[in-house]
Each structure stands twice: as structure tokens, then as C-alpha cells.
N, C-alpha and C positions, 0 to 999 in steps of 0.2 A: 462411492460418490463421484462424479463428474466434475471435481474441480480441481484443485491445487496442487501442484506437480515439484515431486524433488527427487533430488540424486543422492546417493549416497556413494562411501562405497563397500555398504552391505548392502544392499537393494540397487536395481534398476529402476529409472522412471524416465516417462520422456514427456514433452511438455506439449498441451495440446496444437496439433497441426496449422499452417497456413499454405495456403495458395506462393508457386513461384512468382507471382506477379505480385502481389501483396509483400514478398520481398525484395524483389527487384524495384521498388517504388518504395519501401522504407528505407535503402540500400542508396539511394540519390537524392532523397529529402536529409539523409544524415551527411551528406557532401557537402549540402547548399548551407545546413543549420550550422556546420562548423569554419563556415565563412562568417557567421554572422555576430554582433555585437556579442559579446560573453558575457555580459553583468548583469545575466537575467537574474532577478529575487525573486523567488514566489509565493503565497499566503502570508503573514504577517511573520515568516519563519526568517531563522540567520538562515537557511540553507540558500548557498548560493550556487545556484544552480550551473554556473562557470567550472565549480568544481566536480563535477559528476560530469565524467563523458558520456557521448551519445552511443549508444549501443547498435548495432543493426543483428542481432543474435537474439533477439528477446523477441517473442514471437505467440500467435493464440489469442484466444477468446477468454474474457473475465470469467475468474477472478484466476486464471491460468496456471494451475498447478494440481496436481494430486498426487494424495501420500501414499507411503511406499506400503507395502504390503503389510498387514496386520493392525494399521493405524486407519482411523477412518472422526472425520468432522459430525460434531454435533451443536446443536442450536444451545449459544451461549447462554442460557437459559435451561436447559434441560438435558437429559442426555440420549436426547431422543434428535431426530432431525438432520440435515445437513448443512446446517449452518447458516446464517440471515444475512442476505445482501439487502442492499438497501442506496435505491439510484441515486439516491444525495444522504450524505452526511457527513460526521467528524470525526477527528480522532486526534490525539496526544502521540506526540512520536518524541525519541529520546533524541536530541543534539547535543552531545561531550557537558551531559550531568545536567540537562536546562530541557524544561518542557516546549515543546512547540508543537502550534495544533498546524492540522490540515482537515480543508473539506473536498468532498468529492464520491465519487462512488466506493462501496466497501463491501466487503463481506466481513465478516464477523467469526467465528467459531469456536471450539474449544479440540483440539486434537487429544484424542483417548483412543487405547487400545478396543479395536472392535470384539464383536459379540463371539465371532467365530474363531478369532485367537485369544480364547480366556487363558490360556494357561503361559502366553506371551507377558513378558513383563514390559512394563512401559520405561522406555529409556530416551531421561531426556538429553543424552548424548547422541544418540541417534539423530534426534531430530533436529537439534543443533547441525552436525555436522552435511548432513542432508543440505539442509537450505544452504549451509557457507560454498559446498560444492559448486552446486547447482547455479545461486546468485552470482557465483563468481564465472561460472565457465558461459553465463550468456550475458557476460559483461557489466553484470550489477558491482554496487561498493556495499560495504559496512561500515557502518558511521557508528556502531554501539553493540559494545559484545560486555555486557555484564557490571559496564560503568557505572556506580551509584549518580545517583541523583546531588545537585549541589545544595548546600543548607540552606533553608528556607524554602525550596521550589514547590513542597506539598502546599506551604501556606499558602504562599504568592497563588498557586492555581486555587486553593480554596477561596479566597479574596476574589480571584477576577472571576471565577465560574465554579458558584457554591456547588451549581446543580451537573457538575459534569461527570462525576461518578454514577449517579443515579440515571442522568440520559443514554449512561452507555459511552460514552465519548473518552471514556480510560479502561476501556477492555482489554485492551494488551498491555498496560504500565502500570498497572494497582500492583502488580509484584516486582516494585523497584530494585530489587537484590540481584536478579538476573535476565536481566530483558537485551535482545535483542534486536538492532535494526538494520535495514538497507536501503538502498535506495535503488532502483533501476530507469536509469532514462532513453528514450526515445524518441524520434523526431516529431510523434504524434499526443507522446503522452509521459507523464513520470509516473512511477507504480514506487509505495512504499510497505514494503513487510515488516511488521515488529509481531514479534509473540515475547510472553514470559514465561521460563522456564518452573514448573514444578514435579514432586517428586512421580506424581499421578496422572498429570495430565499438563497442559499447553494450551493457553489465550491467545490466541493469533488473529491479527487485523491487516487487510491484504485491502489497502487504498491507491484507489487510479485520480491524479488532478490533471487535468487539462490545464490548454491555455486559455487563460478565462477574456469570454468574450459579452461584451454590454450585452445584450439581446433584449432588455428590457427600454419600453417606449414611454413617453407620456400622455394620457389620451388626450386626444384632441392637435398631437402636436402635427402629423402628417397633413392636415385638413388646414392647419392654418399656413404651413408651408405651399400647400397648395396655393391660398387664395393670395400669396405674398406673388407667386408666381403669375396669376392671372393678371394682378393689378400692374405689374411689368410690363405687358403687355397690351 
């Protein structure tokens, strides 16, 4: 599969390519973004985005990673496929025991040992240590390695979003006991990974948010801007 890239250090992996100009221009928007106000919040999340440095090591095409040798993504749904992206949606990521959602783009999957290494046992030490490597040598943090959830937080999320397990929108955190997250930031974009750890296989959700921009209009309102202008005149 074409996607999601980690390091170990059993395996080699390298993370898909960019252009030097593509880095030399991520490399001077992360100069200018660390001059500027630090108390950015983003999504309805405590993540304060002041505390995650900006990266210029982080580099590739969505959903930018793939796995190391004998491991291979399938559609979290079946065990067939290479996993569902999906240009808008959400997901639950773990902040020190407290659910917090984020929207944006995602891919989806579930990591299992592939067809051609059946006699490979699936270790989720491996894949654990893979991503901490990797996350960390292109500047990413880990904000959750195994932290249980605080009391109450299943209820409180069934309260405010009955329907969020069945939408998909807790694919990586339904198995609270051992879940994993990161964060990696960027002058253009914040990427977040969480997967949960089981004895067979791995739920991982690999979310890109932007800085979110209005783009939405109200009809009719340019046409009446216009004719405010004419009557000026």
C-alpha cells in the first residue's frame, strides 16, 4: 500500500518524498510562524497549539507514512482494502485521560499482518516503537502512550454524541486501555496519529486540520454590496 510511513529500529522506512523548494519554503514560513502570537487553540480541543513546536522535518503527501515490512492497511471495515480516507471528517483523540474531537481530513485503517507474511506474528511492540521513532525524529510530540481515560469521559462523550461510535468517529479510541497519540506540527498544517494497541491487529486514524478559513457566503450578500457601492456614487 502507498501510504503511511514508519521507522523502526527493526525495519527501515522513509517517508514519502518532497521537492527542495517545497522545503526551502516550509523552512521560512516556520521562521516567520515562530515570531508570531503563540495562544493559538484549535477545534473545540484544550490542545494548545503554543505547545507543540513547528516542525520543518515533516514532509509528503497524505496520509504520509507506510508500514514496515510484513504489515500492510486494511479498510476498517473489512480485511480487505487499503484503508478509507475521507476529505472531511472526525475523530476523538486522547488529551492526559479527556476525549477531544478534531475535524479534517483522515484516513482510517486497521494495521494487520499481510497475506504474504502469514507465518509473521503481529507485534504490537513493534508498531508502537516504529511510530515513537519515527514521530519523533521529524519533530512530532506524544501527548498519550497508554493513559487510561478519566471517570466519566465514556459517559460525558455518550451524552454529547450518542452516535459517535457508529459514525466512525472513535476508530482509534474504542480500546481505551492502550491508545496511543501525537501530534505533528507544521507551518501549513497540524497532522494527528492515534491508533489502539491490540493483541492482533491496530485501529489507526491519521488526521490533517488546517487553519480554518470562513469560505462560506451568504447569497445575495456580494450583489447587495455591490449596489451599496453604486448608490455612493
Amino acid at each position: 500500500m502507498k501510504n503511511i510511513v514508519l521507522i523502526s529500529a527493526l525495519s527501515a522506512f522513509t517517508l514519502w518524498s518532497c521537492s527542495k523548494e517545497d522545503k526551502g519554503q516550509a523552512q521560512s514560513q516556520s521562521e516567520n510562524t515562530q515570531n508570531q502570537n503563540t495562544s493559538e487553540v484549535i477545534s473545540d480541543t484544550g490542545y494548545n497549539m503554543s505547545k507543540i513546536p513547528v516542525t520543518d522535518k515533516f514532509h509528503g503527501t497524505f496520509p504520509y507514512f507506510q508500514l514496515p515490512e510484513g504489515y500492510t492497511f486494511t479498510d476498517p471495515n473489512s480485511y480487505h482494502g487499503d484503508g478509507q480516507t475521507k476529505d472531511f471528517d472526525k475523530e476523538y483523540f486522547y488529551d492526559h485521560g479527556s476525549y477531544t474531537s478534531m475535524e479534517g481530513k483522515t484516513f482510517k485503517a486497521e494495521i494487520r499482518v499481510s497475506e504474504e507474511f502469514k507465518d509473521k506474528k503481529f507485534s504490537p511492540l513493534e508498531i508502537q516503537k516504529s511510530f515513537d521513532e519515527l514521530i519523533k525524529n521529524v519533530g512530532g510530540v506524544k501527548i498519550n502512550t497508554g493513559e487510561p481515560l478519566r471517570e466519566g469521559e465514556e459517559e460525558r462523550i455518550k451524552r454529547e454524541n450518542p452516535e459517535a461510535y457508529n459514525l466512525g468517529y472513535m476508530h482509534s479510541c474504542n480500546n481505551w486501555k492502550n491508545v496511543n497519540t501525537y501530534i505533528i506540527r507544521t507551518v501549513e498544517k497540524t497532522v494527528f496519529i492515534q491508533y489502539n494497541l491490540g493483541k492482533e491487529q491496530t485501529s489507526i486514524t491519521v488526521l490533517e486540520a488546517k487553519p480554518f478559513e470562513n469560505k462560506m457566503s451568504i447569497v445575495g450578500e456580494k450583489s447587495d454590496k455591490d449596489s451599496l457601492e453604486k448608490n455612493k456614487k
